[in-house]
N, CA, C and O atoms as a Tinker XYZ file with bonds, in Angstrom:
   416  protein
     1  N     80.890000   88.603000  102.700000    73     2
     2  CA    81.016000   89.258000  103.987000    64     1     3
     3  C     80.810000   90.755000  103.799000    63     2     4     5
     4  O     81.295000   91.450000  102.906000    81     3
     5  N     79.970000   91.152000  104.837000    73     3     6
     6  CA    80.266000   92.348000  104.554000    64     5     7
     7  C     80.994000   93.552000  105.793000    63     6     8     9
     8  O     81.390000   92.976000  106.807000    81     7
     9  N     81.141000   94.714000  105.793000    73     7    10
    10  CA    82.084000   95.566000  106.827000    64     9    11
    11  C     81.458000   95.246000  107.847000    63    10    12    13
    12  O     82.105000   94.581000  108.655000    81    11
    13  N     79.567000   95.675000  108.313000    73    11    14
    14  CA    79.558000   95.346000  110.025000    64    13    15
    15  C     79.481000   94.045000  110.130000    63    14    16    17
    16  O     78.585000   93.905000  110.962000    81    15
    17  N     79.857000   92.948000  109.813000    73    15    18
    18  CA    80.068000   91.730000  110.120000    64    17    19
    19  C     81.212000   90.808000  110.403000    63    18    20    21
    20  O     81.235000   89.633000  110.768000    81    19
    21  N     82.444000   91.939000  110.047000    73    19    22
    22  CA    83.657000   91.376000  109.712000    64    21    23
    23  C     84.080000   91.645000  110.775000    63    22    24    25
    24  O     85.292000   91.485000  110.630000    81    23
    25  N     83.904000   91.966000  111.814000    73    23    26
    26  CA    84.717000   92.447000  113.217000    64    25    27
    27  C     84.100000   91.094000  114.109000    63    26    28    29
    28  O     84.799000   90.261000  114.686000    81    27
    29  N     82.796000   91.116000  114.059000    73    27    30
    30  CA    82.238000   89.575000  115.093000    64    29    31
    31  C     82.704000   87.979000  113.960000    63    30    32    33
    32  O     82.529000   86.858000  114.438000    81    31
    33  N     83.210000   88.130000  112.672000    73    31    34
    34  CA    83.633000   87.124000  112.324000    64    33    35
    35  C     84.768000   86.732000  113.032000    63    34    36    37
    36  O     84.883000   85.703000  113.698000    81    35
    37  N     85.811000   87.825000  112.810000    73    35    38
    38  CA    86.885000   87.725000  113.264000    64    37    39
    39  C     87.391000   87.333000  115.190000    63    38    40    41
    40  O     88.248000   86.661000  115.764000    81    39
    41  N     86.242000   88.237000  115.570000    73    39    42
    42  CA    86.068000   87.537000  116.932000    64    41    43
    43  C     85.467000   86.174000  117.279000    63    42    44    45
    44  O     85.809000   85.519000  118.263000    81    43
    45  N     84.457000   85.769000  116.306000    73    43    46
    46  CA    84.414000   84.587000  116.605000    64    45    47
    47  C     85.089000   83.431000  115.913000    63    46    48    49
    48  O     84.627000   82.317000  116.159000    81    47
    49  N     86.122000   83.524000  115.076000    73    47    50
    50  CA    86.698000   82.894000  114.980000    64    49    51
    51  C     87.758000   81.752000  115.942000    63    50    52    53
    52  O     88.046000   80.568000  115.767000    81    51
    53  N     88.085000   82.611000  116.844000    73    51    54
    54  CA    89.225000   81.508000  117.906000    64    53    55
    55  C     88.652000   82.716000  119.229000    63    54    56    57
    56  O     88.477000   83.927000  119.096000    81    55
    57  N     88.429000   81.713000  120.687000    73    55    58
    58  CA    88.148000   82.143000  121.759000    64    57    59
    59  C     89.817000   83.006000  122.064000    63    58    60    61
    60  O     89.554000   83.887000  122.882000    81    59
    61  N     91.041000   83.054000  121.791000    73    59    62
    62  CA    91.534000   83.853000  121.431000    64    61    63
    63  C     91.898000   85.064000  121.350000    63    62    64    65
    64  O     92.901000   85.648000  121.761000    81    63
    65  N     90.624000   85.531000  120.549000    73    63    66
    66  CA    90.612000   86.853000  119.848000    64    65    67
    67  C     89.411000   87.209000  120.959000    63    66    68    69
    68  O     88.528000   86.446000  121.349000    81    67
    69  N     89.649000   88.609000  121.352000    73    67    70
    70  CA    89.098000   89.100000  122.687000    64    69    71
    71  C     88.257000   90.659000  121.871000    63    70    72    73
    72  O     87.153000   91.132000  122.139000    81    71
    73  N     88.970000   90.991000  121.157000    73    71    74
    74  CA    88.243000   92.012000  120.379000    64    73    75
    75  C     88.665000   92.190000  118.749000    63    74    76    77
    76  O     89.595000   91.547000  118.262000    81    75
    77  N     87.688000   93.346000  117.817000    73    75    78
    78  CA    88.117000   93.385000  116.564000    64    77    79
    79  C     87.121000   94.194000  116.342000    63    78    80    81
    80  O     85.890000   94.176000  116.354000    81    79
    81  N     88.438000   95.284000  116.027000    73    79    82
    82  CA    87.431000   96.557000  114.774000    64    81    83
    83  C     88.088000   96.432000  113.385000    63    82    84    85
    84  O     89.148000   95.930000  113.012000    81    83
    85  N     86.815000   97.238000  112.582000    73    83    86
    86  CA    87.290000   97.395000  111.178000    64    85    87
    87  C     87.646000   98.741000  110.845000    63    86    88    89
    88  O     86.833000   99.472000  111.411000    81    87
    89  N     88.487000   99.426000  110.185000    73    87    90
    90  CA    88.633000  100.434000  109.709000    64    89    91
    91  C     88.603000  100.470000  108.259000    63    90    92    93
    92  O     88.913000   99.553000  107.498000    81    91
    93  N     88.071000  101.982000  107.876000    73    91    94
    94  CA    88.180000  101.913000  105.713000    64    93    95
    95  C     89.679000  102.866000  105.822000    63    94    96    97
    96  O     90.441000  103.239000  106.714000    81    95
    97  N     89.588000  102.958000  104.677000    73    95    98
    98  CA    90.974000  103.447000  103.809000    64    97    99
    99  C     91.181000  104.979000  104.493000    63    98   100   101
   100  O     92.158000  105.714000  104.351000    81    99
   101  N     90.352000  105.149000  105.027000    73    99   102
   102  CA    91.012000  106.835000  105.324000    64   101   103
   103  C     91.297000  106.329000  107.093000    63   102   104   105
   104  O     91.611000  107.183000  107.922000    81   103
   105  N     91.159000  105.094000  107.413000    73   103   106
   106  CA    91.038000  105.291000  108.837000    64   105   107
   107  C     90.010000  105.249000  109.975000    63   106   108   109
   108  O     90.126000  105.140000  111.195000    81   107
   109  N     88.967000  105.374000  109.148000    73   107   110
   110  CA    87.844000  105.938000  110.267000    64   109   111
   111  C     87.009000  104.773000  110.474000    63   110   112   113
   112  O     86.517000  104.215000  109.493000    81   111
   113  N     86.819000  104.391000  111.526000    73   111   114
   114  CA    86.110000  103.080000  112.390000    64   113   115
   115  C     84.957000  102.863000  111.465000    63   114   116   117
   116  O     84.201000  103.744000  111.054000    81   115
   117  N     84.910000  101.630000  111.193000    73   115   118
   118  CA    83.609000  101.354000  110.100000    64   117   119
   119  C     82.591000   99.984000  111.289000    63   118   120   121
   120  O     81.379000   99.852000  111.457000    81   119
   121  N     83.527000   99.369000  111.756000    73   119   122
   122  CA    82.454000   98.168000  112.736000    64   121   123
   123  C     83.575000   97.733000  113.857000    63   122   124   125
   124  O     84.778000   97.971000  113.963000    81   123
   125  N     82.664000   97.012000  114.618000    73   123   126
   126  CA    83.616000   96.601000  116.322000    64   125   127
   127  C     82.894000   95.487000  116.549000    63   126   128   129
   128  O     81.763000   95.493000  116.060000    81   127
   129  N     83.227000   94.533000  117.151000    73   127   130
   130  CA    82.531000   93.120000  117.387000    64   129   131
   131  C     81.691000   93.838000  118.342000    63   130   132   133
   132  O     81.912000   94.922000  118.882000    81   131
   133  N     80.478000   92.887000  118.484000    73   131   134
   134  CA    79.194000   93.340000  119.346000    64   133   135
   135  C     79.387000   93.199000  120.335000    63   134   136   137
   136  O     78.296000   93.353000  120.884000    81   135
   137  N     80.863000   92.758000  121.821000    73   135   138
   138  CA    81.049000   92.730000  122.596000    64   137   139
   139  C     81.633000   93.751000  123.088000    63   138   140   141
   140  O     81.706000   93.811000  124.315000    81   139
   141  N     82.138000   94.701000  122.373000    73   139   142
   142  CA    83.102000   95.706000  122.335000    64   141   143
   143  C     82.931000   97.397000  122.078000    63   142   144   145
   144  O     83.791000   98.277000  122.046000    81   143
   145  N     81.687000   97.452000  121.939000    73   143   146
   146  CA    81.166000   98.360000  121.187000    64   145   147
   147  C     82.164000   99.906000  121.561000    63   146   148   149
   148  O     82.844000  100.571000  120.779000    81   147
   149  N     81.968000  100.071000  122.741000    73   147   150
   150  CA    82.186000  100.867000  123.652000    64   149   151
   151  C     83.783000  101.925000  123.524000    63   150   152   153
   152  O     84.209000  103.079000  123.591000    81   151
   153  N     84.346000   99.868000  123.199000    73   151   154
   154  CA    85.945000  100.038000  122.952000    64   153   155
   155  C     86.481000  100.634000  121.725000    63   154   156   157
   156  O     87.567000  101.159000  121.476000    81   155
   157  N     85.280000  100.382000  120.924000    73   155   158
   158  CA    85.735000  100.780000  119.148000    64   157   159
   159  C     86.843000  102.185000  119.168000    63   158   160   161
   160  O     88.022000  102.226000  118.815000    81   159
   161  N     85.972000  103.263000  119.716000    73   159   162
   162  CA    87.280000  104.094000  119.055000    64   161   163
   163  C     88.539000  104.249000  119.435000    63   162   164   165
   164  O     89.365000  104.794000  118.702000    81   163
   165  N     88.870000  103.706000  120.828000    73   163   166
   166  CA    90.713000  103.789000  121.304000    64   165   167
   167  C     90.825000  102.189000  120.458000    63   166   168   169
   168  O     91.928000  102.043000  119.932000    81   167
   169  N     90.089000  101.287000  120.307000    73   167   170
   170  CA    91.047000  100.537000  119.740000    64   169   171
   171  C     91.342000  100.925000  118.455000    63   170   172   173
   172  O     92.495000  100.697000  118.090000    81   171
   173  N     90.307000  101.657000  117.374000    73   171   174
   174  CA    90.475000  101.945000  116.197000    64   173   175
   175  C     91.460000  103.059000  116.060000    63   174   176   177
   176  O     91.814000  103.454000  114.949000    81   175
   177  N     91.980000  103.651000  117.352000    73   175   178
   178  CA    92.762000  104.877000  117.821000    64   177   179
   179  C     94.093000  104.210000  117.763000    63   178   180   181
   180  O     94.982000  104.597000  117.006000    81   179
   181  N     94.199000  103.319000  118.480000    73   179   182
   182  CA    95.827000  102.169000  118.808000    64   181   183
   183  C     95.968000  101.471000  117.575000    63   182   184   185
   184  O     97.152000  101.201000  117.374000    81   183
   185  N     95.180000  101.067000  116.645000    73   183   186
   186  CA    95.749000  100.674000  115.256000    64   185   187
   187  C     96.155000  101.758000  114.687000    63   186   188   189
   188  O     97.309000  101.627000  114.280000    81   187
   189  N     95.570000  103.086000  114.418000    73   187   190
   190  CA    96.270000  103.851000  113.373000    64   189   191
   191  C     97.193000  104.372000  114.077000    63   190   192   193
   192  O     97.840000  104.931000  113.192000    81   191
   193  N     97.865000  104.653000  115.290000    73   191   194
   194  CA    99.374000  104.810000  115.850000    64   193   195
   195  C    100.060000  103.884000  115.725000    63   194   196   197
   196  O    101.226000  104.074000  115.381000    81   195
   197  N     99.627000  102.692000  115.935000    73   195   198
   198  CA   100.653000  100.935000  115.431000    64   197   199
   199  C    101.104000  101.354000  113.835000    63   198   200   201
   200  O    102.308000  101.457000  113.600000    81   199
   201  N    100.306000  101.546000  112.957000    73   199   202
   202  CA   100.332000  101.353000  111.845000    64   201   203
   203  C    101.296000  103.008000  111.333000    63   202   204   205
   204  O    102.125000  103.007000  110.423000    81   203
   205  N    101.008000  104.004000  111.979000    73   203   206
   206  CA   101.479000  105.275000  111.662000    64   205   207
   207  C    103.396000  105.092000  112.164000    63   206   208   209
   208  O    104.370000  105.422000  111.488000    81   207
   209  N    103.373000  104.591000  113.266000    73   207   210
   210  CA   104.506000  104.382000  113.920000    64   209   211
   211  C    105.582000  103.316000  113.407000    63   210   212   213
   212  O    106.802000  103.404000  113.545000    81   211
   213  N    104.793000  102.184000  112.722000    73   211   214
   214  CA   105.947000  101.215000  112.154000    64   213   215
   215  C    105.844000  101.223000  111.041000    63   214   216   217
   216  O    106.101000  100.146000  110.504000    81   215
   217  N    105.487000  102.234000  110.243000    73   215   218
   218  CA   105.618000  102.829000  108.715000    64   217   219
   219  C    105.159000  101.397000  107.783000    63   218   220   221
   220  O    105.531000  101.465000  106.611000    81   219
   221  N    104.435000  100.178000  108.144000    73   219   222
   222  CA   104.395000   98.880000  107.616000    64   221   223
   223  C    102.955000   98.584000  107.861000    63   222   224   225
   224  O    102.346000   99.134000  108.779000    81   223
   225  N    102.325000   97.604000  106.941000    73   223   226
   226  CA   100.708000   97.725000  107.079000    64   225   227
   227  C    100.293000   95.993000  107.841000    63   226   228   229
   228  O     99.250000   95.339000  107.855000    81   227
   229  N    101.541000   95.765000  108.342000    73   227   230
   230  CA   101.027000   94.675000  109.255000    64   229   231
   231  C    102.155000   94.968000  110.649000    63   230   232   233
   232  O    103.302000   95.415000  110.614000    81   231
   233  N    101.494000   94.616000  111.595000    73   231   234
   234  CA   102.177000   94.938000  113.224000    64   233   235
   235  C    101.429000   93.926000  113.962000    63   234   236   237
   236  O    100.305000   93.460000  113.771000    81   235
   237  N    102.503000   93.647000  115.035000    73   235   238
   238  CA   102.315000   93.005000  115.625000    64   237   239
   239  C    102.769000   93.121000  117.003000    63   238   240   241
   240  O    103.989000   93.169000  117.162000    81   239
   241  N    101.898000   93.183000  118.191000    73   239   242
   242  CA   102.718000   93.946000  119.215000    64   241   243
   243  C    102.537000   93.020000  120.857000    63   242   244   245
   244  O    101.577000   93.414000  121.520000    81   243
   245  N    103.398000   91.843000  121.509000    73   243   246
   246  CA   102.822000   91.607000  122.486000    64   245   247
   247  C    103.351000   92.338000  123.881000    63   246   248   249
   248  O    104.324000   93.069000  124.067000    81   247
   249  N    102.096000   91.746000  124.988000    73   247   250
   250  CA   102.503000   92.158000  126.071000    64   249   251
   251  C    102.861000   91.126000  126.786000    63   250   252   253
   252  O    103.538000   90.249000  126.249000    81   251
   253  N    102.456000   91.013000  128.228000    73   251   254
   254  CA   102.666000   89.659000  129.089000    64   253   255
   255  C    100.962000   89.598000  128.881000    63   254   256   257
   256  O    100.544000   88.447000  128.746000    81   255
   257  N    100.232000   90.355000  128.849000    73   255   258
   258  CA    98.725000   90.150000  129.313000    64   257   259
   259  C     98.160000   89.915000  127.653000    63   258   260   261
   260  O     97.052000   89.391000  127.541000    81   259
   261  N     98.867000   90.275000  126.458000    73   259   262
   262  CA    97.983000   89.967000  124.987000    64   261   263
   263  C     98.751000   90.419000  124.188000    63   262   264   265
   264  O     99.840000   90.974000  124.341000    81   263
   265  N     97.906000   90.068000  122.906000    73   263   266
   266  CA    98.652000   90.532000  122.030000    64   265   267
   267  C     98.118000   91.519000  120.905000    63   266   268   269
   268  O     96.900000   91.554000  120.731000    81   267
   269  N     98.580000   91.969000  120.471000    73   267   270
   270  CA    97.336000   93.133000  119.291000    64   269   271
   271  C     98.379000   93.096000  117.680000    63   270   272   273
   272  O     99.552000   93.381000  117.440000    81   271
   273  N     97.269000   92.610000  116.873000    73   271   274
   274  CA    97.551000   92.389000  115.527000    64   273   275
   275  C     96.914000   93.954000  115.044000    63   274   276   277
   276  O     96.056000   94.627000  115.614000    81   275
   277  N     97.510000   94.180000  114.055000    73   275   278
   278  CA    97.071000   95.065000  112.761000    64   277   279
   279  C     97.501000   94.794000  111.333000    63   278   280   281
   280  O     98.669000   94.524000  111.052000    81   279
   281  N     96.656000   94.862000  110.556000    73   279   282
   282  CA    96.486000   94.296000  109.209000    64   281   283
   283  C     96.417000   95.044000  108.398000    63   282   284   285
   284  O     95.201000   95.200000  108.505000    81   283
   285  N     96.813000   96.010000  107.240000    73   283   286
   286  CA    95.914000   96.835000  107.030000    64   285   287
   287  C     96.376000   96.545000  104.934000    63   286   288   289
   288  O     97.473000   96.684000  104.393000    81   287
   289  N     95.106000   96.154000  104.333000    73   287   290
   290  CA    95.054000   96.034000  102.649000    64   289   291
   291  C     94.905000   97.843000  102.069000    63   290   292   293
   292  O     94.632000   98.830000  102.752000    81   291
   293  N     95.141000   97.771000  100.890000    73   291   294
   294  CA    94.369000   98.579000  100.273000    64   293   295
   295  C     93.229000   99.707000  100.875000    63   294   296   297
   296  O     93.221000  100.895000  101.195000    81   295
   297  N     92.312000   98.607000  100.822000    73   295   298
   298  CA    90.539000   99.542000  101.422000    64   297   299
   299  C     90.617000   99.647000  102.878000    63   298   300   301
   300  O     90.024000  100.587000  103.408000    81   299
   301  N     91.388000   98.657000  103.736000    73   299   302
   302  CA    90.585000   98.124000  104.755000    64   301   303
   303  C     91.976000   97.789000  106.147000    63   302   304   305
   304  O     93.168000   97.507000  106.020000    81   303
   305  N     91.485000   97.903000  106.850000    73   303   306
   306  CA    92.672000   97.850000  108.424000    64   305   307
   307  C     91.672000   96.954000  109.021000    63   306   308   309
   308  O     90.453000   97.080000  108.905000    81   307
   309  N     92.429000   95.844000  109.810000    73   307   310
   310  CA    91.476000   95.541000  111.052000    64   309   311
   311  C     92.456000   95.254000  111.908000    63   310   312   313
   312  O     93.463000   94.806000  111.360000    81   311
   313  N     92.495000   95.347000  112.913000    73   311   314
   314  CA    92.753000   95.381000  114.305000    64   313   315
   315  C     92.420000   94.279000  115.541000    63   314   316   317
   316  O     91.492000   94.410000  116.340000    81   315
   317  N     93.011000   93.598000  115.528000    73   315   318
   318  CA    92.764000   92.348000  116.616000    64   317   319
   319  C     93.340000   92.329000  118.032000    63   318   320   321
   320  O     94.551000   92.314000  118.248000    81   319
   321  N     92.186000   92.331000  119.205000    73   319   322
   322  CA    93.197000   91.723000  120.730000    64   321   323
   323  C     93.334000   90.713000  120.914000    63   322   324   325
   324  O     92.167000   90.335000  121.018000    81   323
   325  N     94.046000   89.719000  121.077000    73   323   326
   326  CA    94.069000   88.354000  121.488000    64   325   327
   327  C     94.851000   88.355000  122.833000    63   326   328   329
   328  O     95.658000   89.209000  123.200000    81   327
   329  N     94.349000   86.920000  123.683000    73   327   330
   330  CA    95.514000   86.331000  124.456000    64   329   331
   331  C     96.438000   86.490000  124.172000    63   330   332   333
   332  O     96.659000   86.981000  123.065000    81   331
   333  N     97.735000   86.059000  125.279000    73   331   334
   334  CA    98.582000   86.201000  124.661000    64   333   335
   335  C     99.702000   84.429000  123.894000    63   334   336   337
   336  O    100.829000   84.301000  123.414000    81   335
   337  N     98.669000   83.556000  124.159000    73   335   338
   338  CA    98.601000   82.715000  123.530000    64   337   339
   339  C     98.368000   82.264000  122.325000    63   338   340   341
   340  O     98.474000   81.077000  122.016000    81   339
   341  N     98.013000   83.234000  121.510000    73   339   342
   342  CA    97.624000   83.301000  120.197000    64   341   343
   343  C     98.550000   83.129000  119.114000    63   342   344   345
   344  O     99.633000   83.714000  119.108000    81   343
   345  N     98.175000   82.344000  118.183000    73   343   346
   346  CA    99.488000   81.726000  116.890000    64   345   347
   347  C     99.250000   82.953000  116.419000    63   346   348   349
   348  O     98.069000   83.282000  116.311000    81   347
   349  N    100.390000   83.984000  116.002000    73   347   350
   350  CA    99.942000   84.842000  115.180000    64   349   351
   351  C    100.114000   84.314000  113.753000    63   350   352   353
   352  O     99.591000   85.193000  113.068000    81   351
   353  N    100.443000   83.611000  113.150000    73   351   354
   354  CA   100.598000   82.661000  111.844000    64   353   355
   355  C     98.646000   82.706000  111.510000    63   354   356   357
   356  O     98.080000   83.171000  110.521000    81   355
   357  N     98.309000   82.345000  112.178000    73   355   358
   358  CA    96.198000   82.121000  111.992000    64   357   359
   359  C     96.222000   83.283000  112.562000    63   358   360   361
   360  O     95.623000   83.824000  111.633000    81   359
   361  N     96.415000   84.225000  113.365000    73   359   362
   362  CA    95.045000   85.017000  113.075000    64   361   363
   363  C     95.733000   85.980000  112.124000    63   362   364   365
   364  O     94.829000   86.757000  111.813000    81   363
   365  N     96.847000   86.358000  111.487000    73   363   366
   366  CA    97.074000   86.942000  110.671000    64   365   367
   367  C     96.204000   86.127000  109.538000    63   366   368   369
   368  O     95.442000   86.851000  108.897000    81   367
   369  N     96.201000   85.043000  109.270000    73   367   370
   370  CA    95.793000   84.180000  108.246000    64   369   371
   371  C     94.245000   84.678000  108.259000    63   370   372   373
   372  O     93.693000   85.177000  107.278000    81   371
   373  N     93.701000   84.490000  109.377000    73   371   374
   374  CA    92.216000   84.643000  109.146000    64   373   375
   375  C     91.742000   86.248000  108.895000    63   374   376   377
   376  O     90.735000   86.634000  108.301000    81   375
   377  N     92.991000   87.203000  109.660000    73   375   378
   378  CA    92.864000   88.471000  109.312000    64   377   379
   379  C     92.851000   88.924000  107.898000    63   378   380   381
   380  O     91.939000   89.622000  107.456000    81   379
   381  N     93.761000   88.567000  107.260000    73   379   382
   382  CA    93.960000   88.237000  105.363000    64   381   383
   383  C     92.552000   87.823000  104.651000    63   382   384   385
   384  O     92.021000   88.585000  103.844000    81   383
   385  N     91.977000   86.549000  105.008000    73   383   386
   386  CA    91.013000   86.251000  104.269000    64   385   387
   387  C     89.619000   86.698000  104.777000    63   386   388   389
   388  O     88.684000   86.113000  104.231000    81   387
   389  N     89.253000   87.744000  105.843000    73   387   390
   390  CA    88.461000   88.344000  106.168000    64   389   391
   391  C     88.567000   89.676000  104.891000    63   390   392   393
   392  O     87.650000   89.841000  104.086000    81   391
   393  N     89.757000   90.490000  104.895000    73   391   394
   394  CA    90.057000   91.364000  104.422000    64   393   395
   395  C     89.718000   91.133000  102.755000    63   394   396   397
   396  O     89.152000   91.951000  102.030000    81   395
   397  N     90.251000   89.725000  102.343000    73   395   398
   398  CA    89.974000   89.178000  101.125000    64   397   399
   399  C     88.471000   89.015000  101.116000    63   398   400   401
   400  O     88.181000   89.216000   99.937000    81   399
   401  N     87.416000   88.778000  101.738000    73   399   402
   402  CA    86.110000   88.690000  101.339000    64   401   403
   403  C     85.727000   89.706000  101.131000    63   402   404   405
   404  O     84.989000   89.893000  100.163000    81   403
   405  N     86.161000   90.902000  102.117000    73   403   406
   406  CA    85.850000   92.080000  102.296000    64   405   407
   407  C     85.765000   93.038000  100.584000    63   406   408   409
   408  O     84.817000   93.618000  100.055000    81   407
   409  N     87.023000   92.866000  100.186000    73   407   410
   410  CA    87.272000   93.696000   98.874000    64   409   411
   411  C     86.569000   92.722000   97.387000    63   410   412   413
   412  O     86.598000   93.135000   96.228000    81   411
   413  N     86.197000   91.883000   97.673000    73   411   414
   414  CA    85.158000   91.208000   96.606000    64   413   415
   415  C     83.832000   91.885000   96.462000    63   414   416
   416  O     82.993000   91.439000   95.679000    81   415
């Protein structure tokens, strides 16, 4: 896998997942699913305040209307919107082994 591909994996993984950017190690927006383009930098903006704010490199935050994951390894953050129906158990899971292809 590589970085601009890992944001439309992750979106197409489960109808679900409504958006997904990638961020590198300093933060700075690296890819956004191809539906989203537009959205990339407030969402890549709302992960590094999730992530700055709960001092922890995974968050998880719902509303009544969705839910927003953040992930963040070593190299790499990604950032997920989902329904608010979403197992977060899988898409954390699929968030992990995206991140895991990623650093290979």
């Amino acid at each position: 896998m590589t970085p601009d591909r890992a944001a439309d994996f992750i979106e197409g993984l489960s109808t679900d997942v409504r958006a997904c950017v990638l961020l590198d190690a300093n933060g700075r927006l690296v890819a956004v699913d191809s539906g989203h383009e537009a959205e990339g930098e407030p969402l890549a903006e709302l992960a590094r305040e999730l992530l700055e704010g709960a001092g922890t490199d995974q968050v998880e935050v719902s509303t009544g209307a969705g839910i927003v994951y953040v992930l963040r390894t070593g190299e790499w953050t990604l950032a997920v919107v989902a329904g608010r129906f979403a197992l977060s158990s899988l898409v954390f899971f699929d968030m992990r082994q995206a991140l895991e292809e990623l650093s290979r």
